[in-house]
C-alpha positions as CSV (number, residue, x, y, z in Angstrom):
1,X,124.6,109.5,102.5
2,X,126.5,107.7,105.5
3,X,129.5,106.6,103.3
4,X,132.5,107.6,105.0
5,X,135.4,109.0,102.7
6,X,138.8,106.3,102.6
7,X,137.1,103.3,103.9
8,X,137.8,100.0,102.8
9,X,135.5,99.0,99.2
10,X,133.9,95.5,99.0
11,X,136.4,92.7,98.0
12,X,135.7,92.3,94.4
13,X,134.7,96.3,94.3
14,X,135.1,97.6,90.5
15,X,135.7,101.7,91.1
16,X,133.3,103.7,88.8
17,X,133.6,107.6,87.9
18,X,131.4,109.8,89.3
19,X,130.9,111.0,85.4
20,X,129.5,107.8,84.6
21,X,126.8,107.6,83.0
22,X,124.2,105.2,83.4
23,X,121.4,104.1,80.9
24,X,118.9,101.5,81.7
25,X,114.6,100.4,82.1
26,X,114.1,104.3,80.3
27,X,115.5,105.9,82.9
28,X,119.3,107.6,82.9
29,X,121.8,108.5,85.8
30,X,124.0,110.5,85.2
31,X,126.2,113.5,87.6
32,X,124.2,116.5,89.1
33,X,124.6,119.7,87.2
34,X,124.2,123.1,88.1
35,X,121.3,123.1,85.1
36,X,119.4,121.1,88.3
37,X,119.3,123.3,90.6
38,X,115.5,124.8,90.0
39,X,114.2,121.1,89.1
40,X,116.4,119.9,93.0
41,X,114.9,123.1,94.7
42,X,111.6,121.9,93.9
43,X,111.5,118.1,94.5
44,X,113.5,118.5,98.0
45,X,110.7,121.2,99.3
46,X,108.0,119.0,98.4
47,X,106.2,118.0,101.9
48,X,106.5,114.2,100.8
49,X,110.1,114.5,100.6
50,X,110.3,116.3,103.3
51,X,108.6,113.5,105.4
52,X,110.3,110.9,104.7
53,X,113.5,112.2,104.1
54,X,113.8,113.3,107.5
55,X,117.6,114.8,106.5
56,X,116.4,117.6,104.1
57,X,117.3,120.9,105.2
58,X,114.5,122.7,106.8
59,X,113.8,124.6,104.3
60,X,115.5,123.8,101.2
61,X,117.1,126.5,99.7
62,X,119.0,126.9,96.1
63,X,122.5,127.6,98.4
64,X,121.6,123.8,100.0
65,X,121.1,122.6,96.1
66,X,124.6,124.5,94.8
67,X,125.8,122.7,97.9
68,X,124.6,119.3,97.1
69,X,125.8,119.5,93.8
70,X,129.0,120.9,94.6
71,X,130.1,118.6,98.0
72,X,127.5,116.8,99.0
73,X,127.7,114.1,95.8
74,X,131.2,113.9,95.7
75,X,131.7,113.0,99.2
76,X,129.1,110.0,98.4
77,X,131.5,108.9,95.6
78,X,134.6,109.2,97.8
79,X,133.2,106.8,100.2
80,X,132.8,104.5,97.6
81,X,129.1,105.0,97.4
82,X,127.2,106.7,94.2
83,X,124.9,109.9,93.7
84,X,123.1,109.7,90.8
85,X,120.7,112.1,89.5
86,X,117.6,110.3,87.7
87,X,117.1,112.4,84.2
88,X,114.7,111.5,81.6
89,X,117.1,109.9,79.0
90,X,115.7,112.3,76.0
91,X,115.3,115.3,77.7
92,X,117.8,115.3,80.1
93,X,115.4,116.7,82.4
94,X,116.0,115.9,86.5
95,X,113.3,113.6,87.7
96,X,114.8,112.4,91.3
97,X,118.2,111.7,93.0
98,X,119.1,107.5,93.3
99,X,122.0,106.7,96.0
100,X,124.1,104.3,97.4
101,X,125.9,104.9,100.7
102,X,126.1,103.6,104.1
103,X,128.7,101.3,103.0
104,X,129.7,98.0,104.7
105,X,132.8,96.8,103.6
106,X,133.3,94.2,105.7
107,X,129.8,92.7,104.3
108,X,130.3,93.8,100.7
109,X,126.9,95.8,101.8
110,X,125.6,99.2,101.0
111,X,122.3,101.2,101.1
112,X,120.4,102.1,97.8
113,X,117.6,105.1,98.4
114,X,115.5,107.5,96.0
115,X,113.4,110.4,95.5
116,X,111.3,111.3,92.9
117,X,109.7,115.2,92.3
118,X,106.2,115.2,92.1
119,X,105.6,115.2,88.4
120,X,107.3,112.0,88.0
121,X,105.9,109.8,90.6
122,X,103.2,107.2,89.4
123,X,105.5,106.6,86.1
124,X,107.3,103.6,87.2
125,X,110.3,106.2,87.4
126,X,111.9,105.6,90.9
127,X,111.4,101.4,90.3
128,X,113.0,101.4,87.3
129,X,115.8,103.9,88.6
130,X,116.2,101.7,91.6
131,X,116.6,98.6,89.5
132,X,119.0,100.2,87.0
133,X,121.5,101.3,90.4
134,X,121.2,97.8,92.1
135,X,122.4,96.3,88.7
136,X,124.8,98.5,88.8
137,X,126.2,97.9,92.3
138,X,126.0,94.2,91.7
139,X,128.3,94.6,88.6
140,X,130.9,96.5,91.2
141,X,131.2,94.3,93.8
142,X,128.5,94.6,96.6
143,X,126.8,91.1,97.6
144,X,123.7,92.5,99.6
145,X,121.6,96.2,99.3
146,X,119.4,97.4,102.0
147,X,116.2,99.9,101.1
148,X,114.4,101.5,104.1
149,X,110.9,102.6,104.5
150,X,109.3,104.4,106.7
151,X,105.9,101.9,107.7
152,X,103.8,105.3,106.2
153,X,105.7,105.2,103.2
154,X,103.7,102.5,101.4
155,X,104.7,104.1,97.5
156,X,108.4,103.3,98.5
157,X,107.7,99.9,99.6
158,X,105.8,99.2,96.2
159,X,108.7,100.3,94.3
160,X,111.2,98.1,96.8
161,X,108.8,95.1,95.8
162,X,108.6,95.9,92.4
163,X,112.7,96.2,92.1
164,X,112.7,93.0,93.6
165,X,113.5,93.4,97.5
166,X,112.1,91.4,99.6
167,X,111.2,92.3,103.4
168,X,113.3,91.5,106.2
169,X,111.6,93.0,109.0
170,X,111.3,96.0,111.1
171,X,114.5,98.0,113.0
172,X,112.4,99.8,115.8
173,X,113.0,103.6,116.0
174,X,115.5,103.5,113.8
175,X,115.7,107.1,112.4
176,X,115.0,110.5,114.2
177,X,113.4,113.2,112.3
178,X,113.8,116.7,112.8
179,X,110.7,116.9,116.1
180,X,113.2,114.7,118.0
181,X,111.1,112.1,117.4
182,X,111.8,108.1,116.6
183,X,110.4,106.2,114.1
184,X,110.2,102.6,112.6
185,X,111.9,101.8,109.6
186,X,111.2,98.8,107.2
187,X,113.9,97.1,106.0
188,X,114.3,95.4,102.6
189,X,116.9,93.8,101.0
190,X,117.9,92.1,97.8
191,X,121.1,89.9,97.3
192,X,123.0,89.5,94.2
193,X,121.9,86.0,93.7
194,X,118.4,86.8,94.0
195,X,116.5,86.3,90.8
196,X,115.2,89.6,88.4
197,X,111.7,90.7,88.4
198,X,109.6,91.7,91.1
199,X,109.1,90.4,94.7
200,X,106.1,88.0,95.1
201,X,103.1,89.3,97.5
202,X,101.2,87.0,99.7
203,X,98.2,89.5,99.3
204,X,97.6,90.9,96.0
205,X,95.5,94.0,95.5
206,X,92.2,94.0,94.8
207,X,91.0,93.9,90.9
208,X,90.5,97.5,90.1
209,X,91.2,98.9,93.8
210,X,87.7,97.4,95.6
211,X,85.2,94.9,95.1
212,X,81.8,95.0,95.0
213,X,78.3,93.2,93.9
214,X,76.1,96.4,93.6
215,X,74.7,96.5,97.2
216,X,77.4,96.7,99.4
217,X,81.0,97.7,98.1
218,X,85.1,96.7,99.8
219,X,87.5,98.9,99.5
220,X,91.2,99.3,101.7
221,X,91.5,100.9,105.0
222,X,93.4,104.0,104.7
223,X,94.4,107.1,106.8
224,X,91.6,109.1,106.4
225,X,89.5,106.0,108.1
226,X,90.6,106.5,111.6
227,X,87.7,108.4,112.8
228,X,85.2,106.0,111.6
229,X,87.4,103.3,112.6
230,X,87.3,105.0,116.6
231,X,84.0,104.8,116.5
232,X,83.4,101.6,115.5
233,X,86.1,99.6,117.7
234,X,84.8,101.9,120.6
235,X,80.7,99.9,120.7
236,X,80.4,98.1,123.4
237,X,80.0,95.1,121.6
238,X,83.1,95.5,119.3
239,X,85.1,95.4,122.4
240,X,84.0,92.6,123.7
241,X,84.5,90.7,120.9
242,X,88.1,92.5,120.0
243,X,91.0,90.4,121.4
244,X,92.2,91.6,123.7
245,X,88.5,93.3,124.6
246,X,90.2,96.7,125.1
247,X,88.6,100.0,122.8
248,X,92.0,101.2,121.5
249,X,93.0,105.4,121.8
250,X,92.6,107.6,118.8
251,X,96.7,107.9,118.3
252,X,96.0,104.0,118.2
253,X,93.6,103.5,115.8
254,X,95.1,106.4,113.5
255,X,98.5,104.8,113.8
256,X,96.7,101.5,112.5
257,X,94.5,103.3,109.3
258,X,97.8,104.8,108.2
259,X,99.9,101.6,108.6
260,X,96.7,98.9,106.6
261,X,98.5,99.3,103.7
262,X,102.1,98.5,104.9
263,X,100.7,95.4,106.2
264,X,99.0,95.0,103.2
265,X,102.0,94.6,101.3
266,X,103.7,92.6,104.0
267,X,101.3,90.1,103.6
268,X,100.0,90.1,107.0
269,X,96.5,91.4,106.8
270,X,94.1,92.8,104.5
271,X,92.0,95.5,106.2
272,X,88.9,96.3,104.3
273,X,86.1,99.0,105.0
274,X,82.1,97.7,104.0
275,X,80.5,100.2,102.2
276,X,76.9,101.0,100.7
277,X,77.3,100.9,97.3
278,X,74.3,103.4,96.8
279,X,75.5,106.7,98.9
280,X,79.5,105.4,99.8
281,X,78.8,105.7,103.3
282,X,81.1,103.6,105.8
283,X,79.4,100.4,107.1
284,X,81.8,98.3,108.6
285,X,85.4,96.6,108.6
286,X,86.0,93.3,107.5
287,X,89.6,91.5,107.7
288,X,91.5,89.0,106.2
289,X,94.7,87.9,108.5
290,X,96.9,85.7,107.1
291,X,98.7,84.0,109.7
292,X,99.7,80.2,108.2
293,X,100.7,81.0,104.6
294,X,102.6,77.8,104.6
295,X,99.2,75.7,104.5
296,X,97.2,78.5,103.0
297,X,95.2,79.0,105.8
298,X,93.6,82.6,106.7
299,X,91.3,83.9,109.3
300,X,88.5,86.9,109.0
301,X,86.7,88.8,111.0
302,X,83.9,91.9,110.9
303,X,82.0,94.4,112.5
304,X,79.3,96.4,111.8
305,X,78.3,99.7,113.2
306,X,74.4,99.0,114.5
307,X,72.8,101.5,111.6
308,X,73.8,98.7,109.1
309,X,72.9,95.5,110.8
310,X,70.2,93.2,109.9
311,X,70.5,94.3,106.2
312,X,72.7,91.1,105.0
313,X,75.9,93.5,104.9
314,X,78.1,91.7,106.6
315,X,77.2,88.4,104.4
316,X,77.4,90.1,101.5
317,X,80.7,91.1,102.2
318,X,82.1,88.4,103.3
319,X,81.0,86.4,100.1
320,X,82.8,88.8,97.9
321,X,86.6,88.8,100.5
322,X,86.0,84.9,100.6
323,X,85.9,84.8,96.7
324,X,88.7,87.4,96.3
325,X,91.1,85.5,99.0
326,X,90.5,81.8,96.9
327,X,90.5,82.7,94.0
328,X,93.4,85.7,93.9
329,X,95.2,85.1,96.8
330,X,95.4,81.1,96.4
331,X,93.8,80.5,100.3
332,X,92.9,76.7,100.8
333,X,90.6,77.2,104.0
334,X,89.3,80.4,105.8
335,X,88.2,80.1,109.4
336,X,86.6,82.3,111.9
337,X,85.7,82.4,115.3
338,X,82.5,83.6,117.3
339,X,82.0,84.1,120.9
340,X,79.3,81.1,122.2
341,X,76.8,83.4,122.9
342,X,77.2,85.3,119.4
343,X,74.7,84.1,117.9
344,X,74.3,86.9,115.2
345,X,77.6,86.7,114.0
346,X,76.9,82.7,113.7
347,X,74.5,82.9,111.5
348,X,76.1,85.5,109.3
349,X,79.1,82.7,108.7
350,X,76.4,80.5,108.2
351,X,74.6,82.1,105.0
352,X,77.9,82.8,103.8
353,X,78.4,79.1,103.4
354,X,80.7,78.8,106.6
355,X,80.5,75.6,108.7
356,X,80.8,75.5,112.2
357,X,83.7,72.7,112.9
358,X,84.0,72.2,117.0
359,X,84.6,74.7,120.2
360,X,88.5,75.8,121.0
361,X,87.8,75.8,124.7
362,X,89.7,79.0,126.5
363,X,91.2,80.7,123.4
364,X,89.8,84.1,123.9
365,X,91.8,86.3,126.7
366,X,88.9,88.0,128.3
367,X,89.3,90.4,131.8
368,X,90.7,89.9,134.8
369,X,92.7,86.8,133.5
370,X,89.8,84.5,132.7
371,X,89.8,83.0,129.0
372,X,86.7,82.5,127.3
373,X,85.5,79.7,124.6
374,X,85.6,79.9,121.0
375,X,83.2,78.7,118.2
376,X,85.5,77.7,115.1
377,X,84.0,77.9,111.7
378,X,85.5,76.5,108.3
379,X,85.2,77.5,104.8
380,X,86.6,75.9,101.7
381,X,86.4,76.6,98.1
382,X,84.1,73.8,97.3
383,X,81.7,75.4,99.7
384,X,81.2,78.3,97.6
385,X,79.4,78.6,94.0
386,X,80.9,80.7,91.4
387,X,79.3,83.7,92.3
388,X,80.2,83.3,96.2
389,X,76.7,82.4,97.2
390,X,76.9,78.8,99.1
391,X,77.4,75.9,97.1
């Protein structure tokens, strides 16, 4: 937990019994019981608990569960933190631990975390739990809560979004895990001033997890993409057009399908793979990167692995992201950029209603130092139709 027994509490800090009971969003905390120990056994040897709760015991046995229950929790309290157990408020039943620890007196600051066994997840059960212990923190004094997330750990960030945390940025190998090993963690944080209800997204998801007009088919880049992903940023021609025009590693590109959806939810990018609708077979990638929020401009960018070209593919696809990102995501202008020589990728803007608005001379790094021209291209929501054809 981090909290360190006899430290000084937050100015303001109301002390709370570790036999408190709390009731709140259909979730209860309450103590941990010995009655827990089977339901603890099981959540803490789950592999997803185990990977990102890189503290675990390896393995976790009922004598580290007696343990927890016996020392572990109440040296959480005595530091002025909290361990909850999350119990289903009819049953009684253990659904996940909640904490707060890693106290910051000085800052009226603490650290809120959560785990959830298996059976639970996908019920709304850690946000809600997670909402119900910062309220509860608030009411005793603490001014600002951290949540950290590994990058991987994309449900966590959803439920620090949806509990109303917003992202602060990343603290660079941050945690070791038990291979010795550093990794990235995410932080988020939410003030006491900050208002209820969930975080807002940049990037929303898509309606019904993909888009699609019958031909060709968009869904999110995931971890199981990174071979197809190698193979495509490996062409010849990808790389020349990739900035900077270098084919990345495997470790690369796997580190980047498992990390989409973090970025995703940051509001940086939106990675998309093209698919045929017909047989689900991997086309291409398509992008959306939002880099100037502030005047709702975004930038995309494809590629296409050479069995799927010259089918209208790539336009298709780009009809249906350009639709999605005005309409959903509340984008003003989308741009795109094409080396001068390109002129396949021109044209594919073109019949997707883009217009080509001047050259940026030199704003491609190329090899060797030299810096290569490139072809801008607009789109605004007049220039489509309602059905993303060009207006």
């Amino acid at each position: 937990m981090g909290a360190v027994p006899g430290e000084a509490l937050p100015a303001g800090y109301l002390a709370a019994s570790p036999e408190q009971i709390v009731d709140g969003n259909g979730v209860r905390l309450r103590p941990f019981q010995e009655a827990d120990l089977d339901e603890l056994v099981a959540g803490c040897t789950d592999p997803v608990t185990q990977r990102f709760v890189p503290t675990l015991p390896r393995p976790y046995t009922h004598a580290d569960a007696r343990r927890w229950v016996a020392e572990g929790a109440a040296a959480a309290w005595a530091g002025g933190g909290a361990a909850y157990a999350i119990a289903d408020p009819d049953s009684d039943r253990l659904l996940g631990g909640a904490s707060v620890g890693r106290v910051v007196p000085e800052r009226a600051q603490a650290e809120v975390g959560f785990w959830v066994v298996p059976r639970a997840r996908r019920r709304g059960v850690a946000t809600a739990a997670t909402r119900t212990l910062a309220t509860w923190a608030f009411a005793r004094g603490f001014g600002r809560l951290e949540l950290l997330t590994e990058p991987e750990n994309t449900a966590s960030q959803r439920v620090a979004l949806a509990a109303g945390f917003q992202r602060e940025g990343v603290r660079r190998g941050a945690v070791v895990h038990p291979d010795g090993q550093r990794y990235d963690l995410i932080a988020w944080v939410r003030l006491a001033g900050d208002p209820p209800g969930p975080s807002p997204r940049l990037l929303p998801d898509l309606p019904g997890g993909g888009l699609a007009d019958g031909v060709v088919a968009l869904r999110p880049v995931g971890p199981d993409d990174a071979d197809f992903l190698h193979a495509l940023h490996g062409l010849p021609d990808v790389v020349a057009s990739s900035v900077p025009p270098v084919a990345p590693t495997p470790a690369e590109t796997a580190l980047r399908a498992a990390r989409a959806a973090s970025r995703w939810l940051a509001g940086e990018r939106a990675d998309l793979v093209i698919v045929d609708a017909g047989t689900g077979a991997p086309a291409g990638e398509l992008g959306l990167y939002y880099q100037e929020p502030l005047i709702g401009t975004a930038m995309v960018g494809y590629s296409m692995l050479p069995a799927w070209r010259g089918r209208g593919y790539a336009t298709r696809a780009l009809r249906l992201l350009c639709r999605w990102a005005f309409d959903e995501v509340g984008v003003a202008r989308l741009t795109a950029g094409t080396k001068p020589d390109n002129a396949r990728s021109q044209r594919v803007l073109q019949r997707a209603g883009f217009r080509r608005e001047g050259l940026l001379r030199g704003r491609l790094p190329w090899q060797a130092g030299e810096r290569l021209d490139d072809v801008l291209f607009a789109l605004l929501p007049a220039d489509l139709a309602p059905g993303g054809e060009p207006a």
